[in-house]
N, C-alpha and C positions, 0 to 999 in steps of 0.2 A: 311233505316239505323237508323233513329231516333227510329223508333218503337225496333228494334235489342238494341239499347241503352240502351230504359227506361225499357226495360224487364230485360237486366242483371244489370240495377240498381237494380231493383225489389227484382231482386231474390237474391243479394249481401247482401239485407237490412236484406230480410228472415233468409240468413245463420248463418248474424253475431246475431240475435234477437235468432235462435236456440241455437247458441253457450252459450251465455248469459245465457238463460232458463238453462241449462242444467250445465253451471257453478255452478249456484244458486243452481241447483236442488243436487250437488254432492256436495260443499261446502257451506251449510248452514250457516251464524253466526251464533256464541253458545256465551252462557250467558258469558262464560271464557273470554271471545273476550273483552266483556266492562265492567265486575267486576272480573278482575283479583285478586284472593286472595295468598297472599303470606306476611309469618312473615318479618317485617319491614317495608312492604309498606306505602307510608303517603298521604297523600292527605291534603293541608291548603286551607282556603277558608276563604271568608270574609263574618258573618254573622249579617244579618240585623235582629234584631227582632221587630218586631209590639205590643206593650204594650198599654191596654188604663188605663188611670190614670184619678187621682181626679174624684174616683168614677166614674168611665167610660165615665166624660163627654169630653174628650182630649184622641186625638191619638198621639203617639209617635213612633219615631224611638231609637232604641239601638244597635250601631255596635259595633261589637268584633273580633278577629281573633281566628279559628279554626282550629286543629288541628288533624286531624282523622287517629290514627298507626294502622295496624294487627299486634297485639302483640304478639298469641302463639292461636297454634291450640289445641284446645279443646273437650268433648265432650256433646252434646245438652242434653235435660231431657229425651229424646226417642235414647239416643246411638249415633247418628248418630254424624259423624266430623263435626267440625264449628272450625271459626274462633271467636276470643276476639278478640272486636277491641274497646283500648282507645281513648278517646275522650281527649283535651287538649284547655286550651280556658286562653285570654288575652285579655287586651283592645287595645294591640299595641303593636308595634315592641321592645319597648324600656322597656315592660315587659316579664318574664320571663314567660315558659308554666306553667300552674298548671292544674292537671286532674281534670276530672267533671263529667266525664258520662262516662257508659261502653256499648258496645253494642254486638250484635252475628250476625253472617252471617252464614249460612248453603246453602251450594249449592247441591240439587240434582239433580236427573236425569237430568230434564228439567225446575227446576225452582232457584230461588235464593232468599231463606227467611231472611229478616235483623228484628231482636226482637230489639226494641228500646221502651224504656220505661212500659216493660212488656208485650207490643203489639205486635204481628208476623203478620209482612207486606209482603206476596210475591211482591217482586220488580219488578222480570223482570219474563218472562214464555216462551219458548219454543213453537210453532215458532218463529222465531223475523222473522215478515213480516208486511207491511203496513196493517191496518187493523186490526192487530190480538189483539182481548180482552179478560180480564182475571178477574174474581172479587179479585182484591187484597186485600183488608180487610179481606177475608173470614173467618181466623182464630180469627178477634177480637169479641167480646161480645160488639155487639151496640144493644142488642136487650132486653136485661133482665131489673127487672125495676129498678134496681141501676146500669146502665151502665150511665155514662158520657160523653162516645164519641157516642153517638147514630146519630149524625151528619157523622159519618165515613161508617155507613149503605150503602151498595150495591151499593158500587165505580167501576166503567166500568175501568180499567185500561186497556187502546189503545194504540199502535205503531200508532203514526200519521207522524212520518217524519222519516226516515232511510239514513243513510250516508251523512249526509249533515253536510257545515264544520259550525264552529260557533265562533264569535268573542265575549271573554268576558272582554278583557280589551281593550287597545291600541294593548298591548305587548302581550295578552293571545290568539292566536288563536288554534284553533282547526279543523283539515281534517275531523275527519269525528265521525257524534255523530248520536244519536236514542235518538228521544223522547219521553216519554208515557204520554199520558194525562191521569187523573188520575179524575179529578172534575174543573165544571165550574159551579155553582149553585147560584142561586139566588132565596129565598124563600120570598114571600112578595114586599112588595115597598117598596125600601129605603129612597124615599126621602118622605114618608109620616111619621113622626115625632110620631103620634097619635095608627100608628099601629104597630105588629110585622116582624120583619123581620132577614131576616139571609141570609150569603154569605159565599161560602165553593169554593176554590180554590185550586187546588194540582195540580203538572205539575214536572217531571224531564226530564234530557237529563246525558246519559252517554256517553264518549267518547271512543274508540275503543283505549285499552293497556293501560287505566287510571282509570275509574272507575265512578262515579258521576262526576259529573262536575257542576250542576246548579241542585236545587230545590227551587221549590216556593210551600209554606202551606199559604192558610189562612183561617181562623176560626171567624166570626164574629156574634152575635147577639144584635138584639137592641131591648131592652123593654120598653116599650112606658110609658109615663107618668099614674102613678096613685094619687088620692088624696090624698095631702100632701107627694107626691115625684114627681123630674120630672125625663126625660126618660134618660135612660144610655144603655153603649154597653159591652158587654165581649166577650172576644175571646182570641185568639192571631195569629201570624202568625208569620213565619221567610222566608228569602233569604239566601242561602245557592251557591257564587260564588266562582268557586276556581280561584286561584292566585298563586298556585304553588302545584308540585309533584313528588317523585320520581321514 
């Protein structure tokens, strides 16, 4: 009798593990799913920025509230539809928005390109499955010899966690987000003072019917003392947490 048991346990486990498979396999997640584009959407977030000052020898924090609308759909420099999406930024609640930045989102087939600061970033790529990598920089220029972001060079952008919820405040919870790692690099020793070094961090999560939800950049180098100067760092980085959307 026991053996008759653990077999149609067995085979219960199998049917509901085919069902599953075959769910997945007939309704894939699409990029629409967690960058939903549509005029008037907003997205506010709380952003950290990472500045170093007095001459790169002090790091600092600078927080602001951001305000991210799709304004009106447009079309890209190759034809194709995109979204304008303004950018809105304050130091706090008790000030008014004022714009700052514009950006583009383009969604084809299977991918979702956002142009920020003259740069085209594929964001997210087609499959979304644990696993799945994509060179997201592809379209920037890190390679020529007046490129400045050559630090952005041959980013593995990975799905490393799918549907999983996420708490970003008390109040801010989230059911269900996808994450892409993006860069975890450390070039050099940091803590040796004398030599070069550099640190490149990039990671988002977007939420299923919301859009971004969290990004973390960061960009750091440090150059070592020379005679008659001593060592400093430049970079920058930001945190990019939302706190509200509609």
């Amino acid at each position: 009798m026991k053996r008759i048991f653990y077999l149609m346990a067995l085979m219960a486990l199998v049917f509901f593990a085919a069902c599953k498979k075959s769910s997945d396999t007939l309704n894939p997640p699409k990029i629409s799913d967690y960058f939903p584009l549509q005029v008037g959407k907003y997205i506010t977030y709380k952003l950290d920025s990472a500045l170093f000052i007095n001459f790169g020898t002090k790091d600092t924090i600078v927080s602001y509230e951001v305000k991210q609308v799709v304004d009106a759909l447009i079309t890209d420099g190759l034809g194709r539809p995109a979204y304008r999406i303004i950018r809105y930024i304050r130091k706090n609640s008790l000030q008014p928005w004022v714009p700052d930045n514009t950006f583009m989102a383009v969604a084809t087939d299977n991918t979702l390109e956002f142009v920020e600061n003259n740069m085209r970033f594929v964001k997210l790529k087609e499959v979304i499955r644990e696993g799945f990598s994509w060179k997201g920089n592809t379209f920037i220029d890190t390679y020529s010899i007046n490129s400045n972001v050559k630090y952005l060079d041959d980013w593995d952008y990975t799905y490393d966690s799918l549907n999983l919820p996420a708490r970003l405040s008390p109040t801010v919870n989230i059911d269900s987000t996808i994450k892409i790692g993006q860069r975890d690099e450390t070039i050099g020793n940091p803590n040796d003072i004398n030599s070069y070094s550099e640190r490149n961090i990039g990671a988002e999560k977007y939420a299923k019917g919301i859009g971004l939800i969290y990004r973390t950049f960061y960009h750091r180098e440090y150059q070592p003392p020379t005679p008659g100067s001593g060592g400093y760092k430049q970079g920058y980085g930001i945190t990019l947490t939302m706190i509200d959307h509609n």
